[in-house]
C-alpha positions in Angstrom: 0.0 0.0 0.0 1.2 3.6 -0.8 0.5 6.4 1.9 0.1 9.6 -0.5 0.6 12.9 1.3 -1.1 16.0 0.1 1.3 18.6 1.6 4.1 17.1 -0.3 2.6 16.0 -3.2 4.6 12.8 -2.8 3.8 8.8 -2.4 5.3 6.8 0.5 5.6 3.6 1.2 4.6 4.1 5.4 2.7 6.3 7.2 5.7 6.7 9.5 7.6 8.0 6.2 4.4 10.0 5.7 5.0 11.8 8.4 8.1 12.4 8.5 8.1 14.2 5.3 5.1 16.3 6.4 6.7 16.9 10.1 9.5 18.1 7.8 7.3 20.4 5.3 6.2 21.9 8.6 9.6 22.6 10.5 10.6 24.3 6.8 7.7 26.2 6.8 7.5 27.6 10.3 11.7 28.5 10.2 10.7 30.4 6.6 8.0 32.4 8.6 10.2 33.1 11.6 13.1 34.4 9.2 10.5 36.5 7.4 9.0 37.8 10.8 12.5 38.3 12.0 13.3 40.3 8.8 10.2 42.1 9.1 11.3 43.3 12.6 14.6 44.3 11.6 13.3 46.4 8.7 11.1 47.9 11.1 13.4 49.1 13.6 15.4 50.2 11.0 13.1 52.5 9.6 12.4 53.9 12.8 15.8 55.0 13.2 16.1 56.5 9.8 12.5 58.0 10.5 13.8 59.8 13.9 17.2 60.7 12.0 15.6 62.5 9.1 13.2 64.5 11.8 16.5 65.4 13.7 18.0 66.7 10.4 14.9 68.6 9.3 15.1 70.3 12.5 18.6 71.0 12.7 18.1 72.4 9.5 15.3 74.6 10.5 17.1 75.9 12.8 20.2 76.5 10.9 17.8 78.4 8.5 16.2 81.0 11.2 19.5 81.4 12.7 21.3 82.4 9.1 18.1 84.3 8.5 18.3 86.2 11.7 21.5 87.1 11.1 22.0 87.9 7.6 18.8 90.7 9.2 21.2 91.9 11.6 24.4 92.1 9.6 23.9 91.9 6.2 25.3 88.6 4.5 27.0 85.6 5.6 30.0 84.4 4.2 31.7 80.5 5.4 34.2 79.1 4.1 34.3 75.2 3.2 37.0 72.6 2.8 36.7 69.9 0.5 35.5 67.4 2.5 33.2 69.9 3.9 32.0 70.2 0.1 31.6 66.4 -0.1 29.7 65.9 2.9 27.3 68.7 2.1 26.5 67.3 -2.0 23.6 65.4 -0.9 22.2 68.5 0.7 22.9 71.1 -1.7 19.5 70.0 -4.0 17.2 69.7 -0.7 15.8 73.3 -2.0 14.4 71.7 -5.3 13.1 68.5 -3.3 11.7 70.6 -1.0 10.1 72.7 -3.4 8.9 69.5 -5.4 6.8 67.2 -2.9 6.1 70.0 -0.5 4.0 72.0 -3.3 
């Protein structure tokens, strides 16, 4: 007699081996889901991070914005000077205007 198992779409030759297999499918199945929940976690905690970083920096740049505004009022303009790596650092930043500009409209 052949045991047929419909979670593995395979025939066996005992129920024991039935079983097994199915026992098997099962373990597979439920270390999958973990990973993906554990993944899922991850990502999540993640993005809170980044989420809490990029409210940081949009106040830190509000700020840096009143307090060049206030004084540029006070004394006229504001002249820095930057290093290189200053320039490097600040490349990703230097478009936020148009961004800005774009999704906030």
């Amino acid at each position: 007699m052949k045991y047929y198992s419909e979670i593995t779409k395979k025939n066996y030759d005992t129920p024991a081996e039935c079983m097994e297999a199915e026992r098997a499918v099962a373990k597979a199945r439920k270390e999958e889901q973990e990973k993906k929940e554990k993944k899922a976690a991850e990502r999540k905690e993640q993005a809170a991070k980044v989420t809490a970083a990029r409210e940081a920096y949009i106040e830190a740049r509000s700020n840096y914005a009143k307090e060049l505004e206030d004084f540029t009022k006070k004394f006229g303009n504001y002249h820095a000077t930057y290093t290189d790596e200053d320039a490097k650092r600040m490349a990703p930043a230097l478009f936020d205007f148009i961004l800005d500009g774009f999704f906030n409209s």
